[in-house]
N, CA, C and O atoms as CSV, one atom per row, in Angstrom:
chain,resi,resn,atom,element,x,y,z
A,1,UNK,N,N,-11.613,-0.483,5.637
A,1,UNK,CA,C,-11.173,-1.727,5.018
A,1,UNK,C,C,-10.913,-2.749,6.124
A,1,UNK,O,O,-10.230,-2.436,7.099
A,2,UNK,N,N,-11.203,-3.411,6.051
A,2,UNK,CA,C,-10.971,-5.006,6.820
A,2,UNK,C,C,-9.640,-5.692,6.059
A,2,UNK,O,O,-9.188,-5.824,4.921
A,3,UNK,N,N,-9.159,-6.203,8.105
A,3,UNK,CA,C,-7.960,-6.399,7.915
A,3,UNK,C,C,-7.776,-7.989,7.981
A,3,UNK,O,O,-6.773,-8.662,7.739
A,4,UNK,N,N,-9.047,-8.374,8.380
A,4,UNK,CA,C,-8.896,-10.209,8.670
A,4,UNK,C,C,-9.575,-10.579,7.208
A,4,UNK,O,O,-10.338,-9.885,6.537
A,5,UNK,N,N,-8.996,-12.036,6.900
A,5,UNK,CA,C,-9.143,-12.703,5.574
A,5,UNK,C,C,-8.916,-14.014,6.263
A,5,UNK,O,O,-8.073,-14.311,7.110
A,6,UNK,N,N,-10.115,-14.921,5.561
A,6,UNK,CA,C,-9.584,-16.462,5.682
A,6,UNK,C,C,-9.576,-17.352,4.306
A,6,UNK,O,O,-10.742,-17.464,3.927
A,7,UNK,N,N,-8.855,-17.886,3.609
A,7,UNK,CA,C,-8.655,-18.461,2.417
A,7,UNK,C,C,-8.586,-20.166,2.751
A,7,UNK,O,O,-8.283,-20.631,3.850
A,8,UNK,N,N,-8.895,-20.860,1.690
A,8,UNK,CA,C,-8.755,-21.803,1.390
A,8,UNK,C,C,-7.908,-22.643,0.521
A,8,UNK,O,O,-8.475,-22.802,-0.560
A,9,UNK,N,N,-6.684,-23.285,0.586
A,9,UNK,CA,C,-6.056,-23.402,-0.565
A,9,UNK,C,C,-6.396,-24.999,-1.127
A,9,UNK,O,O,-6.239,-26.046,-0.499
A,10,UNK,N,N,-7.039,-24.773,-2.867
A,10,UNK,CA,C,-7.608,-26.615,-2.750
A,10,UNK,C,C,-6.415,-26.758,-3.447
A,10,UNK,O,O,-5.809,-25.878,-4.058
A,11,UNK,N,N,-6.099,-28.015,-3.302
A,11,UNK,CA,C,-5.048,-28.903,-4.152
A,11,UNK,C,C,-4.859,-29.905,-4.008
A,11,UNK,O,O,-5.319,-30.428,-2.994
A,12,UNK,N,N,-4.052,-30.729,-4.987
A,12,UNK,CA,C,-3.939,-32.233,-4.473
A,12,UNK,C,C,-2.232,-32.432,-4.272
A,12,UNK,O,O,-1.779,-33.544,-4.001
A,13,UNK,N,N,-1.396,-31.297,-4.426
A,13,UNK,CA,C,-0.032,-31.446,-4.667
A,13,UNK,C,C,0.647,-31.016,-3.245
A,13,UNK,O,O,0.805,-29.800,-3.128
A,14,UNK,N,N,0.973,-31.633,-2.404
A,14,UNK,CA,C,1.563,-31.376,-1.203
A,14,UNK,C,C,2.724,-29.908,-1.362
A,14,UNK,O,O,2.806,-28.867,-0.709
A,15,UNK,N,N,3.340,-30.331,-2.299
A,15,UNK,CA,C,4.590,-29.450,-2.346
A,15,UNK,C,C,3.502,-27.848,-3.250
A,15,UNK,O,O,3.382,-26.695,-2.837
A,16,UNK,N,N,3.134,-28.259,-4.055
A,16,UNK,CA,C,2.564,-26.266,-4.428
A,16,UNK,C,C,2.037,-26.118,-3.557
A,16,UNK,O,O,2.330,-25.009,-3.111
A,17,UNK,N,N,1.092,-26.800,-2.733
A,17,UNK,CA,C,0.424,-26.385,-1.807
A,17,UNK,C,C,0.911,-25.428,-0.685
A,17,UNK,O,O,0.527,-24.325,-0.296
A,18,UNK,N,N,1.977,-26.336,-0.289
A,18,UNK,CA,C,3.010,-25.655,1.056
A,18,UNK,C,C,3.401,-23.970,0.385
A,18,UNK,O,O,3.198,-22.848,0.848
A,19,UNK,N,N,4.128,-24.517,-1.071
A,19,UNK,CA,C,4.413,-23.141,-1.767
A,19,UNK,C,C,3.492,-21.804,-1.673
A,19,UNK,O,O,3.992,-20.699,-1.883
A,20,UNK,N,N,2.311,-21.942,-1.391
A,20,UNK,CA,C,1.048,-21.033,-2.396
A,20,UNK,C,C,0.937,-20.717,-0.545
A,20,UNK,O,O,0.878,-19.592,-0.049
A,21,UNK,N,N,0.933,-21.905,0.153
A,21,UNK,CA,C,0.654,-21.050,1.830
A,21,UNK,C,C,1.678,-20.106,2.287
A,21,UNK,O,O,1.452,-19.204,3.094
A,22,UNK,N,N,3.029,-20.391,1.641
A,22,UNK,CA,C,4.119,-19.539,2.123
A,22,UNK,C,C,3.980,-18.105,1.296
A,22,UNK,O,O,4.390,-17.022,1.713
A,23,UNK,N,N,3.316,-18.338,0.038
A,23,UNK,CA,C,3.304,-17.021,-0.502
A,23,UNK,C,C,2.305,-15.997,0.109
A,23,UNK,O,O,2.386,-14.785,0.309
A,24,UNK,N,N,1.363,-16.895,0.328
A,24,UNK,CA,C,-0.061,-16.091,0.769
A,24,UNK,C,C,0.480,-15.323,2.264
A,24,UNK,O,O,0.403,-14.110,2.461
A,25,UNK,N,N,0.802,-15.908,2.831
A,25,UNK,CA,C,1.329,-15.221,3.632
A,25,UNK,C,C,2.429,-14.585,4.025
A,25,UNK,O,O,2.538,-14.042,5.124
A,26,UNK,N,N,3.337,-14.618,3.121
A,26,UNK,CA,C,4.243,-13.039,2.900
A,26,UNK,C,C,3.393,-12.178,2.049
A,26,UNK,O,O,3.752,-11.000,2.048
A,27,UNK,N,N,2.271,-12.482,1.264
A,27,UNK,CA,C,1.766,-11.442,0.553
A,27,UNK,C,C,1.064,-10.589,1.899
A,27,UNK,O,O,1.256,-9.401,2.154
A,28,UNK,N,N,-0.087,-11.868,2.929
A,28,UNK,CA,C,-0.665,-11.041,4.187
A,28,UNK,C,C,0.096,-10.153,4.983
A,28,UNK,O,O,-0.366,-9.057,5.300
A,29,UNK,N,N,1.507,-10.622,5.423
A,29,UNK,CA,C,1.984,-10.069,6.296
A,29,UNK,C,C,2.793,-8.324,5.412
A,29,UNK,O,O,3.176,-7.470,6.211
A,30,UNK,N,N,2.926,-8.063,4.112
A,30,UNK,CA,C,3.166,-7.577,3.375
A,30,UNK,C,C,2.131,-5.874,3.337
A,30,UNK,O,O,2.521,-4.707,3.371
A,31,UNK,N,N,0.567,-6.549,3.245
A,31,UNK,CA,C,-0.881,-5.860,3.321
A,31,UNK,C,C,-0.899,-5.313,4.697
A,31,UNK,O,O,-1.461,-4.233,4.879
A,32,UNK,N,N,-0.215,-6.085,5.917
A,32,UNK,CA,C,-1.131,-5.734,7.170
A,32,UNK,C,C,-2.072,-6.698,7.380
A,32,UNK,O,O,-2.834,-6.244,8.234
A,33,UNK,N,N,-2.388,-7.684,7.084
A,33,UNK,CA,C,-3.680,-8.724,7.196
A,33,UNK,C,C,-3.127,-10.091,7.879
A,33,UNK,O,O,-2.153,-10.826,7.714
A,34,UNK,N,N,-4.025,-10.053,8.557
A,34,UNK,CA,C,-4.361,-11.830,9.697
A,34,UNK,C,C,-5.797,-12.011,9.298
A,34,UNK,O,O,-6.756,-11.297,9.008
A,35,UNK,N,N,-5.456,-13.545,9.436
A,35,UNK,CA,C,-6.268,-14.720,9.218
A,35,UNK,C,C,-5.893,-15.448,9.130
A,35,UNK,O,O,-4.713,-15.547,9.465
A,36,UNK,N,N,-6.805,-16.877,8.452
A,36,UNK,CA,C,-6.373,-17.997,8.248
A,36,UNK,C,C,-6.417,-18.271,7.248
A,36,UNK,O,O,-6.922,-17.603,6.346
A,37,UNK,N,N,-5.620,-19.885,7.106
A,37,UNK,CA,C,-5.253,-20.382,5.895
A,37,UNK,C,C,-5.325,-21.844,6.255
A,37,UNK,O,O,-4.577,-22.489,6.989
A,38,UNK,N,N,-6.462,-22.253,5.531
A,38,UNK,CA,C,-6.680,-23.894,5.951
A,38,UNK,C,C,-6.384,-24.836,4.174
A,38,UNK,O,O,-6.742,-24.219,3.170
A,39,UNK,N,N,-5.946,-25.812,4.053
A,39,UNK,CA,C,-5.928,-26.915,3.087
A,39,UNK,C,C,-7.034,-27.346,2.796
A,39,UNK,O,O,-7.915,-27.422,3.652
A,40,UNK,N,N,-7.218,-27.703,1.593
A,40,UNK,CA,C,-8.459,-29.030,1.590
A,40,UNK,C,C,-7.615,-29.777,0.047
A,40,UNK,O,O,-7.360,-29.116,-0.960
A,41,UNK,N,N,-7.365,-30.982,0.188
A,41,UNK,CA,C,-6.536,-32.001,-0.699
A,41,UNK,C,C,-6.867,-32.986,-0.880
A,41,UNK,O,O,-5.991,-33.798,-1.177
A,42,UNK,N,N,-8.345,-33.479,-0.801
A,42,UNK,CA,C,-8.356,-34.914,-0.810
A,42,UNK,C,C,-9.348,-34.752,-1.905
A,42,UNK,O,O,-10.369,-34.091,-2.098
A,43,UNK,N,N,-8.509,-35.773,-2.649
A,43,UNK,CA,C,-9.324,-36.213,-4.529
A,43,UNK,C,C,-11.013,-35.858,-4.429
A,43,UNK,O,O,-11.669,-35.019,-5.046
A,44,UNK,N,N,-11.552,-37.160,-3.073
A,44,UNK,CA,C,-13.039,-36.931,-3.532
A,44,UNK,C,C,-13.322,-35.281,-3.003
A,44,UNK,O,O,-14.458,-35.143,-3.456
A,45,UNK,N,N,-13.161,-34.627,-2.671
A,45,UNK,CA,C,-13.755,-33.509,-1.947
A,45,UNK,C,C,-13.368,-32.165,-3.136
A,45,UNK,O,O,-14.090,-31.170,-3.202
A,46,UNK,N,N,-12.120,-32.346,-4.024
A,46,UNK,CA,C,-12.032,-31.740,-5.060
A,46,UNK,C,C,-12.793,-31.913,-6.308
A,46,UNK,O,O,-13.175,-30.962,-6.989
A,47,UNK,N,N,-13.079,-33.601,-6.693
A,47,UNK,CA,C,-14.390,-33.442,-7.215
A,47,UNK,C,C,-15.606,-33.334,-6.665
A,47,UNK,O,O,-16.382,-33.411,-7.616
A,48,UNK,N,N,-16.111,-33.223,-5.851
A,48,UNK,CA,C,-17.322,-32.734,-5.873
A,48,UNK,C,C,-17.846,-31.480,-5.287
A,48,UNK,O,O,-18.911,-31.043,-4.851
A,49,UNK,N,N,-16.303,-30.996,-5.519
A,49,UNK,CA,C,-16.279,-29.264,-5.493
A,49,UNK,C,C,-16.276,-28.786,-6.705
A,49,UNK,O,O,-16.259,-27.562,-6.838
A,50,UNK,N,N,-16.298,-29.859,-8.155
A,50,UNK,CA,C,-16.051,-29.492,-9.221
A,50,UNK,C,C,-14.471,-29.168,-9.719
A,50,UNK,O,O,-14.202,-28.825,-10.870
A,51,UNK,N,N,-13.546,-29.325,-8.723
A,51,UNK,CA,C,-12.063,-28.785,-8.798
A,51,UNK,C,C,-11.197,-29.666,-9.298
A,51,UNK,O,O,-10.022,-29.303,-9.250
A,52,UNK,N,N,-11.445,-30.861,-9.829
A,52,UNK,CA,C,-10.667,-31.771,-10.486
A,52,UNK,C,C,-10.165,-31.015,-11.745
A,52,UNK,O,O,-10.871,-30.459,-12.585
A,53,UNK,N,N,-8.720,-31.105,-11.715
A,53,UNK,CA,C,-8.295,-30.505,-13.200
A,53,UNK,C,C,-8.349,-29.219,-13.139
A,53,UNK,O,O,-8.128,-28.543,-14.144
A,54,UNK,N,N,-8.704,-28.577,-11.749
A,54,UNK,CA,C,-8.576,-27.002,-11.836
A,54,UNK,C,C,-7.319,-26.487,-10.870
A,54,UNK,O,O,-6.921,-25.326,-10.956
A,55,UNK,N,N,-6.835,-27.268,-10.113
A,55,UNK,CA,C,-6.352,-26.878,-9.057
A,55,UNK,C,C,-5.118,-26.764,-9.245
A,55,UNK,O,O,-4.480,-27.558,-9.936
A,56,UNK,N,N,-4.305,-25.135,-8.288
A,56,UNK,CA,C,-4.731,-25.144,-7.267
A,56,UNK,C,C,-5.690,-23.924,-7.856
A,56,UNK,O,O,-5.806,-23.399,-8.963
A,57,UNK,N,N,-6.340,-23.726,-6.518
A,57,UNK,CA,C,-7.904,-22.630,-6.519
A,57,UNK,C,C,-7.758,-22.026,-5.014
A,57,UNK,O,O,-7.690,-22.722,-4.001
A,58,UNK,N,N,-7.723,-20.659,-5.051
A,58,UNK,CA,C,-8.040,-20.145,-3.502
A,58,UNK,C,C,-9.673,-19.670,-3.452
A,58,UNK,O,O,-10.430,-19.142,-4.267
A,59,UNK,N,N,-9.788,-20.096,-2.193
A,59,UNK,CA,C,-11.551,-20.288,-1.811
A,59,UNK,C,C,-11.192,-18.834,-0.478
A,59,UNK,O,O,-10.502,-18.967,0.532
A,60,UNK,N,N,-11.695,-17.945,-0.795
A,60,UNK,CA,C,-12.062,-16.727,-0.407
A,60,UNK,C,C,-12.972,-15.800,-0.190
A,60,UNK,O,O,-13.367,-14.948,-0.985
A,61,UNK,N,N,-13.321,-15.992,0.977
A,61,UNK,CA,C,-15.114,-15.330,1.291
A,61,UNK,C,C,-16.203,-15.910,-0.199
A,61,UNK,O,O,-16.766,-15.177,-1.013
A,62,UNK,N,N,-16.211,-17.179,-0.156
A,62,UNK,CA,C,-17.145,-18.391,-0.889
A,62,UNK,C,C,-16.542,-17.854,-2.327
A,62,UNK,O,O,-17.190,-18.417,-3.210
A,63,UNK,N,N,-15.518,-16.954,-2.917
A,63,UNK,CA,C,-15.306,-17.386,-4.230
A,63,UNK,C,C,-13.939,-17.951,-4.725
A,63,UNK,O,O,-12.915,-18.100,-4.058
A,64,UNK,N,N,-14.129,-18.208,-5.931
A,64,UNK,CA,C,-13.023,-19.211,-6.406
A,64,UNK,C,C,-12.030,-18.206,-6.967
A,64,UNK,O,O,-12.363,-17.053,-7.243
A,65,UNK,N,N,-10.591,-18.761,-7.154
A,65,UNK,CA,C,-9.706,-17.880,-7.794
A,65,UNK,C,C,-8.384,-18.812,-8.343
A,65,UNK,O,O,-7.755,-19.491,-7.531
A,66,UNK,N,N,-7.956,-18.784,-10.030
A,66,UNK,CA,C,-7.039,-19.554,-9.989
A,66,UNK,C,C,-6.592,-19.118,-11.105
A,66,UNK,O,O,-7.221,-18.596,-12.025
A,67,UNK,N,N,-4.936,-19.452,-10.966
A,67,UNK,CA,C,-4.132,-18.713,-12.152
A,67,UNK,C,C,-4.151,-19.685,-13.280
A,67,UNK,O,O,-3.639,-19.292,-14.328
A,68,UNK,N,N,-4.524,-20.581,-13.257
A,68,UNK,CA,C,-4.084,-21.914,-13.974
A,68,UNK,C,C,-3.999,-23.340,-13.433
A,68,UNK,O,O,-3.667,-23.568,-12.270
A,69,UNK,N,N,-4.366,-24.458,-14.469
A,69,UNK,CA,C,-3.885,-25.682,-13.876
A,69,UNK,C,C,-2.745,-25.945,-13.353
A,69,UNK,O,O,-2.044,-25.971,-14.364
A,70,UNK,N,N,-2.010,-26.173,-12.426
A,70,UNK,CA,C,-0.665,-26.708,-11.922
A,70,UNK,C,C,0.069,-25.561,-11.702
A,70,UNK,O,O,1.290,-25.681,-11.598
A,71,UNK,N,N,-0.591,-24.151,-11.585
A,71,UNK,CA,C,0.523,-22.601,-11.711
A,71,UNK,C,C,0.233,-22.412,-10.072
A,71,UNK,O,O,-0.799,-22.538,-9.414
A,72,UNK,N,N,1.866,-21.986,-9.639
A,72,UNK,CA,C,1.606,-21.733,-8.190
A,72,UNK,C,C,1.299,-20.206,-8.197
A,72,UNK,O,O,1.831,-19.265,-8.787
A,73,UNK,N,N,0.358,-20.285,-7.420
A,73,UNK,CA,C,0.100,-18.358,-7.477
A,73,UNK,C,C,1.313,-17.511,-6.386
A,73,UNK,O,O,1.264,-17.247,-5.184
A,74,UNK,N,N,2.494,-17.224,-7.570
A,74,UNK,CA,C,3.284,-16.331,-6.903
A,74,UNK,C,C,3.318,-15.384,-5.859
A,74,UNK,O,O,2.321,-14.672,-5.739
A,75,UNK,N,N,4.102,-15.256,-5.208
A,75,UNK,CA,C,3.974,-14.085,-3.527
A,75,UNK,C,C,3.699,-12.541,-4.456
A,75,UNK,O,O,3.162,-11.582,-3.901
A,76,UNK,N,N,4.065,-12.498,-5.638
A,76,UNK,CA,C,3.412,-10.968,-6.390
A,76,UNK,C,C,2.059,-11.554,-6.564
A,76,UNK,O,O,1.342,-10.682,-6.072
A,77,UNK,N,N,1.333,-12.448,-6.942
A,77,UNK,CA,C,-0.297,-12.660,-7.468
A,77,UNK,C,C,-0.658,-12.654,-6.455
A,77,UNK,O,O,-1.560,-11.820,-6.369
A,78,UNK,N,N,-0.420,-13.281,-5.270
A,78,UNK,CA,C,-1.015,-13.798,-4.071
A,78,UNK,C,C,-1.296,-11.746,-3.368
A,78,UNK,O,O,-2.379,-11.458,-2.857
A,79,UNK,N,N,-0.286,-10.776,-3.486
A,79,UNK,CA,C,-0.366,-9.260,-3.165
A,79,UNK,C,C,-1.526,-8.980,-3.801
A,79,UNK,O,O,-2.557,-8.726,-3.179
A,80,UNK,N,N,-1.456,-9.003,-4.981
A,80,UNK,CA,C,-1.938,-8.576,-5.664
A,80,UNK,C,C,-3.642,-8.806,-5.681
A,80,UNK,O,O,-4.547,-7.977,-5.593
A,81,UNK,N,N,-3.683,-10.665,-5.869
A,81,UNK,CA,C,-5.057,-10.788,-5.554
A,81,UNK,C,C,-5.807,-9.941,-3.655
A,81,UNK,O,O,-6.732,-9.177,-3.377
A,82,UNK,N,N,-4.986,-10.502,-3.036
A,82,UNK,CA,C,-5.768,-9.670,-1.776
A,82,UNK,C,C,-5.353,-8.052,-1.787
A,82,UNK,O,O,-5.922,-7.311,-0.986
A,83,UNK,N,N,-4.783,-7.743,-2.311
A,83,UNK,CA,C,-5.109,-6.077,-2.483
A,83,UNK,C,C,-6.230,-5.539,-3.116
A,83,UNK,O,O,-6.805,-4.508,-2.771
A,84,UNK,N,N,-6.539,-6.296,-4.093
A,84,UNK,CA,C,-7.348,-5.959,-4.460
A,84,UNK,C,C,-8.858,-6.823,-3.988
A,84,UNK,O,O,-9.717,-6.105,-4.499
A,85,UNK,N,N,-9.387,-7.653,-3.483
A,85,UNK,CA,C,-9.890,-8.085,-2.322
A,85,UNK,C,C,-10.198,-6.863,-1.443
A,85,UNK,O,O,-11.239,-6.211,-1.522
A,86,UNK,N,N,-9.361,-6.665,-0.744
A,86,UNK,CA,C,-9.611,-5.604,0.303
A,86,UNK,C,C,-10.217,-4.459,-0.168
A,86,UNK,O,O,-11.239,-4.003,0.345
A,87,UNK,N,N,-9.364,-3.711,-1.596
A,87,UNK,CA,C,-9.937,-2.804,-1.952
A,87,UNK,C,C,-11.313,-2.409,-2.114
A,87,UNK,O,O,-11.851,-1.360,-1.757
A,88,UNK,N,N,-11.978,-3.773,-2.921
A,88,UNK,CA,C,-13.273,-3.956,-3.266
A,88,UNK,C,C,-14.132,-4.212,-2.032
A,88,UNK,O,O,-15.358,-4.112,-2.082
A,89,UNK,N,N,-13.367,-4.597,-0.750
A,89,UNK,CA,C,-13.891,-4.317,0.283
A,89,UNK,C,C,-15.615,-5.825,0.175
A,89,UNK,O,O,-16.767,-5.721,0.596
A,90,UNK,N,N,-15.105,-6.663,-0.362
A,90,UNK,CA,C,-16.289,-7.682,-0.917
A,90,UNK,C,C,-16.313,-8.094,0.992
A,90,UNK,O,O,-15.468,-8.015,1.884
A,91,UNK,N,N,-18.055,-8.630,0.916
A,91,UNK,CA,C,-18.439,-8.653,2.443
A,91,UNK,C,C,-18.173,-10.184,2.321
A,91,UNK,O,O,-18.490,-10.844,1.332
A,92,UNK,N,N,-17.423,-10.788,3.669
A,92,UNK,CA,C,-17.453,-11.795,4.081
A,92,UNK,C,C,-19.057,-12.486,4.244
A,92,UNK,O,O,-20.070,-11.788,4.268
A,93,UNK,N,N,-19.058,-14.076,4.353
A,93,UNK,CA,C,-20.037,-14.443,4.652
A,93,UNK,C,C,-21.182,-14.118,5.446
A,93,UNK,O,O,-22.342,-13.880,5.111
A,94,UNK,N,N,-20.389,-14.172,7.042
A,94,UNK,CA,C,-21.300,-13.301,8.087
A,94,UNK,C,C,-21.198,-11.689,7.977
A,94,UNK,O,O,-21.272,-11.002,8.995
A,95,UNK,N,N,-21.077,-11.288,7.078
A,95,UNK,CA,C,-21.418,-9.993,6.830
A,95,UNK,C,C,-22.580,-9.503,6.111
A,95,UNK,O,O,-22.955,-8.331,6.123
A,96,UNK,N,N,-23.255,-10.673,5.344
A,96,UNK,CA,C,-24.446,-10.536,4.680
A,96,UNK,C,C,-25.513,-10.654,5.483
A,96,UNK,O,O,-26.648,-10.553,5.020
């Protein structure tokens, strides 16, 4: 199992945003896992990611993931989604 992960968190809300990075990473440090965790927040770049009205969304080895419009993905979802991530053992980009 691979222990590095890099996520994306889209949003346009400064404050869930900060929230969903602090969870993600007590969920990582929780797993055993390093990586990164980069933002992307700016209106045009969420639409024409299609993410208007979806967000927030974590962008994770190119797929999308989201609990809901305006729902911060809790430090239990945030475990939960990368546990199971890892499990499935899905290949990063440069792994294909």
């Amino acid at each position: 199992m691979r222990k590095h992960i890099d996520i994306v968190i889209w949003d346009s809300e400064a404050d869930r945003l900060h929230a969903i990075e602090r969870n993600l990473r007590v969920a990582m440090r929780n797993l055993g896992l390093f990586g990164g965790i980069s933002c992307q927040s700016e209106p045009p770049l969420l639409g024409r990611m299609g993410l208007t009205g979806r967000v927030p969304v974590l962008e994770i080895d190119g797929l999308y993931w989201s609990r809901g419009h305006g729902r911060v993905f809790s430090p239990h979802e945030c475990e939960e989604l990368l546990a199971r991530i890892m499990r499935e053992d899905i290949p990063s980009p440069d792994q294909l």
